[in-house]
VMD Tcl script that draws the C-alpha trace (Angstrom):
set ca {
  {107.38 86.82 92.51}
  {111.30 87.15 92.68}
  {111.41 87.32 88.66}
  {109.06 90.40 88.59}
  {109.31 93.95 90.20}
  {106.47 95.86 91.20}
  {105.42 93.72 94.12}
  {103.32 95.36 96.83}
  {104.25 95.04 100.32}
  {103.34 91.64 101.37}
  {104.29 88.84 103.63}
  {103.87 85.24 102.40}
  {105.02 81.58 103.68}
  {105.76 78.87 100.93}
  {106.42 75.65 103.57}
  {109.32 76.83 105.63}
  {110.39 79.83 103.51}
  {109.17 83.12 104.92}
  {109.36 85.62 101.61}
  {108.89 89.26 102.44}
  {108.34 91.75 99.23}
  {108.62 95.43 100.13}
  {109.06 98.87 98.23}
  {112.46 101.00 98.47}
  {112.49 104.26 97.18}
  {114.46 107.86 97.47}
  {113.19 111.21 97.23}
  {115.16 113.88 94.10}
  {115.02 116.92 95.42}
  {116.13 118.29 91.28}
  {113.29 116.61 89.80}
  {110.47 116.05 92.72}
  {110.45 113.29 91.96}
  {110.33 110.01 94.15}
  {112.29 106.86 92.71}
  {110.83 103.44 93.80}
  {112.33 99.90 93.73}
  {111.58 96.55 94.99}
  {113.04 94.42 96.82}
  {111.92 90.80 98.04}
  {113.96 89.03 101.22}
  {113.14 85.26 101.50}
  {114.35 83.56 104.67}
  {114.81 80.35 105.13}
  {115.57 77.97 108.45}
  {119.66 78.35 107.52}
  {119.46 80.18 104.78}
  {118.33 84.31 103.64}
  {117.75 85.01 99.67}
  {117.36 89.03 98.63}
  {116.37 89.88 95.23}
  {116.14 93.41 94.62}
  {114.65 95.46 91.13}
  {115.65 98.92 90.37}
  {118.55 101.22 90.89}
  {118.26 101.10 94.92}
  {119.42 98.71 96.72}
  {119.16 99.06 100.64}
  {121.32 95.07 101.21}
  {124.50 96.75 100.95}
  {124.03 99.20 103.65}
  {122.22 96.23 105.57}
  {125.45 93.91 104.99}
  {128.06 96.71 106.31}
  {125.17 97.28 109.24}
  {125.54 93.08 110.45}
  {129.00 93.70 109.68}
  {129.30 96.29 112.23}
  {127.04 94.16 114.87}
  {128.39 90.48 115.66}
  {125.21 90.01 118.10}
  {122.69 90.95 115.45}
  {124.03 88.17 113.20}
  {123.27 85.63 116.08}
  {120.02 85.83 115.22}
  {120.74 84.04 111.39}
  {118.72 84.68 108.58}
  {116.28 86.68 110.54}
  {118.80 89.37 111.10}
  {119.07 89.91 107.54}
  {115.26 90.38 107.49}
  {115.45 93.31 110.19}
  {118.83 94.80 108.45}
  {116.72 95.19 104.99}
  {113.64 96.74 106.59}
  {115.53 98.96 109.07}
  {117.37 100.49 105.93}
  {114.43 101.13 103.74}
  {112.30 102.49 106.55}
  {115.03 104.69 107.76}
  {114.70 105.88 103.86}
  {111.63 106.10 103.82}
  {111.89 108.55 106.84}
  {114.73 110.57 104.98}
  {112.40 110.71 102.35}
  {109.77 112.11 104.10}
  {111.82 114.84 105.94}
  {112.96 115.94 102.29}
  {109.65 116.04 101.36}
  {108.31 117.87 103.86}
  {111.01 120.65 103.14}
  {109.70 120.78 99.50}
  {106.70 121.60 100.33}
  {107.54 124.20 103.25}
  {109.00 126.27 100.15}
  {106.10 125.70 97.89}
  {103.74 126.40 100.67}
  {105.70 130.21 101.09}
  {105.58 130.55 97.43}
  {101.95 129.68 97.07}
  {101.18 132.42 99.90}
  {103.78 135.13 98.61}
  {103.10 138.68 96.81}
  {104.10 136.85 93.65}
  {101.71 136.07 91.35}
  {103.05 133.06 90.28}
  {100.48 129.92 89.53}
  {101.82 126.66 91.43}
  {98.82 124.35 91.07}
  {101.02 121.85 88.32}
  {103.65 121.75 90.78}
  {101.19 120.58 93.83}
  {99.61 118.61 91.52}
  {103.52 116.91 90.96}
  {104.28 116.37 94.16}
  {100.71 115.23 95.08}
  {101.59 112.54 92.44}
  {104.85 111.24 94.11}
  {103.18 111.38 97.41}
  {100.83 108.93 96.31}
  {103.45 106.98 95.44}
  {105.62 107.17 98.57}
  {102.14 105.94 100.56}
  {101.94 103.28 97.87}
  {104.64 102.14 99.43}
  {104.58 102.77 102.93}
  {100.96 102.09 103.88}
  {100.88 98.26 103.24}
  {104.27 97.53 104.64}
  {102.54 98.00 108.30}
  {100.66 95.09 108.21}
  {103.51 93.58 106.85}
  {105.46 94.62 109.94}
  {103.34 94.02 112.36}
  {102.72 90.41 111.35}
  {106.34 89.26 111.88}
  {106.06 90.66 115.41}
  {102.90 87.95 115.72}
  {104.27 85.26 114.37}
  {103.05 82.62 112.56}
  {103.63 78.79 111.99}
  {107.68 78.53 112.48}
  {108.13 81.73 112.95}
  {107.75 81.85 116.93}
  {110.82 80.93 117.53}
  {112.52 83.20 116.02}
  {109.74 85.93 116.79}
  {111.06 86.49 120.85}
  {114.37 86.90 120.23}
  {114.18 89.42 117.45}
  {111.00 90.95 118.36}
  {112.07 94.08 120.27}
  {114.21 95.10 116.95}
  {111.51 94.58 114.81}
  {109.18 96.75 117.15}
  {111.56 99.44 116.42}
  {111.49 98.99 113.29}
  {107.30 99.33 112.92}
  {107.75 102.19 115.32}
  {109.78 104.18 112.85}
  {107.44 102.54 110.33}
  {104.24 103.67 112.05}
  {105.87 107.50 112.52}
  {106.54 107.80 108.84}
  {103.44 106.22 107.94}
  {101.58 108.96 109.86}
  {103.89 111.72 108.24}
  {103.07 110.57 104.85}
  {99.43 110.96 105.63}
  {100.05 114.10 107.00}
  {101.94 115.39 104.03}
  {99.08 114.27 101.66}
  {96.17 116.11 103.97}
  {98.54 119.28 103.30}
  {98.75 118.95 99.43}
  {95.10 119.20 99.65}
  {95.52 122.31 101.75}
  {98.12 124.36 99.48}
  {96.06 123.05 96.57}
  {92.84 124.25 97.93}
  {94.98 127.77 98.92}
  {96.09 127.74 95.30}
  {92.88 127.66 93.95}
  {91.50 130.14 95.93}
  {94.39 132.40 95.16}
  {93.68 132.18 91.50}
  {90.39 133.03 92.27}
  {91.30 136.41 93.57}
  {93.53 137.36 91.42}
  {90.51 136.66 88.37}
  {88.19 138.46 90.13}
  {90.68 141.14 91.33}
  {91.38 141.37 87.25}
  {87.68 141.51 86.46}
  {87.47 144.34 88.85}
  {90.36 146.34 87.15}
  {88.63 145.49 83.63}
  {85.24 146.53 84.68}
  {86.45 149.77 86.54}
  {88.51 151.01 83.08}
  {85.41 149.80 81.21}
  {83.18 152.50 83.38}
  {85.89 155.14 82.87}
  {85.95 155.13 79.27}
  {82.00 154.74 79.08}
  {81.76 158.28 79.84}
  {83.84 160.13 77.58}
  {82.51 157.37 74.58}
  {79.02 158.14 75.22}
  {79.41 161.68 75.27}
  {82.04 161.79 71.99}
  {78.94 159.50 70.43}
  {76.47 161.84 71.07}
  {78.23 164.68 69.43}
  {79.33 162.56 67.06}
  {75.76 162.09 65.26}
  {76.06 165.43 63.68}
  {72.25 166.30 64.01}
  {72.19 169.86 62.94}
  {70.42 171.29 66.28}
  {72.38 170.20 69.33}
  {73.11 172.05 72.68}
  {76.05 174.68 72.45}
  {76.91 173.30 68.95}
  {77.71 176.86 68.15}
  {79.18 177.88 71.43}
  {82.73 179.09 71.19}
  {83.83 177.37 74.62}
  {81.12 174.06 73.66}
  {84.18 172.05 72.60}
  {86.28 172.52 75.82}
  {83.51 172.07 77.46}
  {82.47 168.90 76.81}
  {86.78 167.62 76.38}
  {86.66 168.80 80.34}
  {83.32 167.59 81.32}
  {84.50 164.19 80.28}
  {87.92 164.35 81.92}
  {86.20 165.22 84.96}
  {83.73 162.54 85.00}
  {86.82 159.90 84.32}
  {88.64 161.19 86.97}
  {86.16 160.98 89.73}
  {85.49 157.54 88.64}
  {89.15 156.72 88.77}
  {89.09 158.16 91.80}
  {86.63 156.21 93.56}
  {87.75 152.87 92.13}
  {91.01 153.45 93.16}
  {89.51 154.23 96.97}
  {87.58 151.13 96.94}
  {90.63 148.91 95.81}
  {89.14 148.56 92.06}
  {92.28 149.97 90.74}
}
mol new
graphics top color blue
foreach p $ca { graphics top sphere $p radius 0.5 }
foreach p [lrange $ca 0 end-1] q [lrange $ca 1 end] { graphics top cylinder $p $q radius 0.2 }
display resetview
């Protein structure tokens, strides 16, 4: 378990050892992208072990935290258990609020004037908020079972209970704006789509409409242009401007009404 990253959230007793595995992760702004790690805590009656995979690393900021807080470290190896998960779920909130300010902007660009096709980049950031509930979702049940208990973990359960709570507070907030931030992928994406739609059908409508303009004057210039040897004012003197003005005419009444109904 400790040997191996990519452990999902899970809480697991071997004899006395409690061993906690949980995600960490950061959200890039540059590349939408969010970065995961792993990190497993396993405490011990006297004694706290954390092994952590990937480039973050929340034990730091949880060692100058207990550093900072003589009373928290009363509590022993437990304390190091709530320093770890109060630092990654106060990332994963930071992560949340950064990605909810991504997509505020993509959600004004998808409903601009622009014409501008944003259905790989929802698709993107659809991806990585799969990834941040990948993480997030089964570290509640995680949570919540340390503020149960279990066998030798009672104990320790009352006294650091009420910081844990926080901590699946925070957890249960962020959990819900993760959801939330999925549902409105689906939305935008859904907006998206139907944006596209209009603007093919809006560009149908243009192609059509110059399609009926030029009809005219091609079915009239294809008529004459048989060359049958009795046709109407063939010999007429004015036939020829005639027929150049009859077809401008037609054309511009049709461009006329297209452009009134919104065609052009």
């Amino acid at each position: 378990m400790s040997l191996h990253g990519r452990q999902r959230p899970k809480r697991e007793r071997f004899g006395d050892v409690l061993a906690v595995a949980l995600k960490t992760l950061r959200y890039v702004e540059e590349e939408t992208a969010v970065e995961t790690g792993d990190v497993m805590v396993f405490v011990g009656p006297r004694s706290v072990l954390t092994v952590s995979h990937g480039t973050i690393d929340p034990c730091t900021e949880a060692a100058r935290r207990l550093d900072t807080d003589p009373d928290m470290l009363s509590h022993g190896p437990w304390a190091v258990l709530h320093a770890v998960l109060d630092v990654a779920v106060d990332a994963y909130s930071e992560a949340a609020r950064r990605v909810r300010a991504t997509l505020n902007r993509l959600e004004d660009e998808v409903f601009s004037t622009s014409r501008v096709d944003h259905t790989e980049r929802i698709y993107s950031l659809k991806r990585e908020v799969g990834e941040f509930r990948d993480a997030v979702q089964p570290l509640v049940p995680v949570v919540q079972g340390l503020l149960s208990g279990g066998p030798g973990e009672k104990d320790h359960q009352s006294k650091i209970a009420p910081y844990i709570r926080d901590v699946a507070d925070h957890l249960h907030r962020t959990d819900i704006e993760v959801r939330t931030l999925d549902e409105l992928l689906d939305s935008v994406l859904g907006a998206q789509q139907a944006r596209v739609g209009t603007w093919q059908n809006d560009d149908m409508r243009c192609i059509s409409a110059w399609a009926a303009i030029f009809a005219i004057p091609t079915m009239v210039a294809g008529v004459y242009g048989m060359n049958f040897e009795h046709m109407p004012e063939l010999g007429w003197t004015y036939g020829y401007p005639l027929a150049v003005g009859l077809m401008a005419l037609a054309a511009g009444a049709l461009y006329r009404a297209f452009r009134r109904n919104g065609w052009l």
